[in-house]
SEKOL-133932 format. One line per 3 residues: number of its first residue (from 0); for each residue x, y, z of C-alpha. Coordinates in Angstrom, 2 decimals, decimal comma, padded with zeros to 5 digits, always signed. Layout:
# SEKOL-133932
NUM) X Y Z; ...
***
This chain:
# SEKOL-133932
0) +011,85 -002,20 +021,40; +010,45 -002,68 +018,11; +011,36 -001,10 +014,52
3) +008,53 +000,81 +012,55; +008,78 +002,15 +008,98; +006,85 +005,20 +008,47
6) +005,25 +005,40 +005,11; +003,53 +008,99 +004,31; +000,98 +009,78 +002,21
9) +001,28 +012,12 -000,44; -000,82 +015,45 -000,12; -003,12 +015,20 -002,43
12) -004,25 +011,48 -001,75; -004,25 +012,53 +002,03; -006,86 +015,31 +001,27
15) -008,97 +012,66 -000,05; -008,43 +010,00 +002,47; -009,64 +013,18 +004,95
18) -012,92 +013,32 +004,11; -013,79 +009,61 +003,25; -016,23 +008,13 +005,21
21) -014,85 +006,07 +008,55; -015,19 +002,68 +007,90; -014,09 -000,44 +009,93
24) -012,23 -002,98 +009,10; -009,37 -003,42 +006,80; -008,07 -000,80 +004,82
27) -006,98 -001,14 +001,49; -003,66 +001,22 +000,25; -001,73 +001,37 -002,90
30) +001,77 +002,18 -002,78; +001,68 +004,80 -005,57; +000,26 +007,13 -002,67
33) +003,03 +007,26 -000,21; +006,69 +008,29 -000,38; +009,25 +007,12 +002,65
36) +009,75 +004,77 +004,53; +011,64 +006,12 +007,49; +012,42 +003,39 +010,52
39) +011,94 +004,81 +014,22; +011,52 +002,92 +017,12; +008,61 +002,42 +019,87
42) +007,46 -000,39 +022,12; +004,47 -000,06 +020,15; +002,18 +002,33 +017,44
45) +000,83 +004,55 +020,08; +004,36 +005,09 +021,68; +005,50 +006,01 +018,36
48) +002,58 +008,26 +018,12; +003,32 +009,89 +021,42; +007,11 +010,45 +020,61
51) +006,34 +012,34 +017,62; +003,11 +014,15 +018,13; +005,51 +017,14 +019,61
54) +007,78 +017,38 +016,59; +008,07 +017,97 +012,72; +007,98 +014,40 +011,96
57) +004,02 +013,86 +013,47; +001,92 +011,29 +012,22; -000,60 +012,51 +010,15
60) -004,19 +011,27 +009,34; -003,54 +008,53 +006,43; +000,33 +007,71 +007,25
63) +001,53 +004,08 +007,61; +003,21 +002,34 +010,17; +004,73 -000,91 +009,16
66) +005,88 -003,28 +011,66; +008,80 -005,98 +011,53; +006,91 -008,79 +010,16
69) +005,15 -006,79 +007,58; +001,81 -005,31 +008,81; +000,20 -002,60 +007,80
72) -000,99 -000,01 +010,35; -003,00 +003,07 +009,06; -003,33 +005,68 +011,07
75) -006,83 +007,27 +011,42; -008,75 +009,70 +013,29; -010,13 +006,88 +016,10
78) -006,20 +005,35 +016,33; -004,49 +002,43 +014,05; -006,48 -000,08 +011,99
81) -005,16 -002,75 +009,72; -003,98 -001,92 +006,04; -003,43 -003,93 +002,92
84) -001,60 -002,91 -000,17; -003,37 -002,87 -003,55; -001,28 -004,30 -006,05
87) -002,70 -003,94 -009,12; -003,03 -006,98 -011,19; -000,18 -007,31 -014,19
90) -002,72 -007,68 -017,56; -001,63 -010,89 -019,75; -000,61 -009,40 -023,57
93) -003,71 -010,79 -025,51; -002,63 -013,65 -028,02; -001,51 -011,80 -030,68
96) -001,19 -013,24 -033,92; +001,84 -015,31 -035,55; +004,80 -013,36 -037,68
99) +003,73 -013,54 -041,08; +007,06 -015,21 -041,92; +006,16 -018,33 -039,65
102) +005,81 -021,81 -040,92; +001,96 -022,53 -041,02; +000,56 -024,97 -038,86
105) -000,73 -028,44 -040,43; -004,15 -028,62 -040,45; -005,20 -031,80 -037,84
108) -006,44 -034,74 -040,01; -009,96 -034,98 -039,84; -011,18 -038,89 -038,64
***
């Protein structure tokens, strides 16, 4: 039997994810929007889905299933399609300029 980590999505991103439009493909997730992280096991996502339809702890429209290796699961009205995190790209600190205590540079000699 495998392991699964549940991520959930917050309630206020899930209200938007709700009424997006359906679209196939690969869907795109930042982590900001989900809290957990909970293991459970299943033979697969739809047995986990059937084990906990009944109870407190249902999947919901927008909640992650992660599997052993790493992939993303999203769980949507028509079943699980592939997710992707979004990791936002870390901004390089412009070149700022040097202390004002710094040795100057020599000028390069001109040919």
């Amino acid at each position: 039997m495998a392991t699964f980590r549940i991520h959930r999505m917050k309630e206020n991103p899930r209200q938007q994810f709700r009424w997006q439009p359906h679209t196939s493909g690969v869907t795109h997730v930042k982590p900001r929007d989900y809290e957990g992280g909970e293991p459970v096991e299943g033979s697969s996502p739809y047995a986990v889905w059937t084990a906990l339809r009944e109870t407190e702890k249902a999947l919901q429209v927008g909640d992650l299933l992660e599997t052993e290796s790493g992939e993303l699961l999203v769980y949507k009205y028509v079943g699980f399609e592939e997710a992707r995190w979004v990791v936002p790209e870390t901004k390089l600190p412009a070149e700022s300029p040097p202390p004002p205590d710094a040795p100057a540079r020599a000028a390069d000699p001109v040919p």
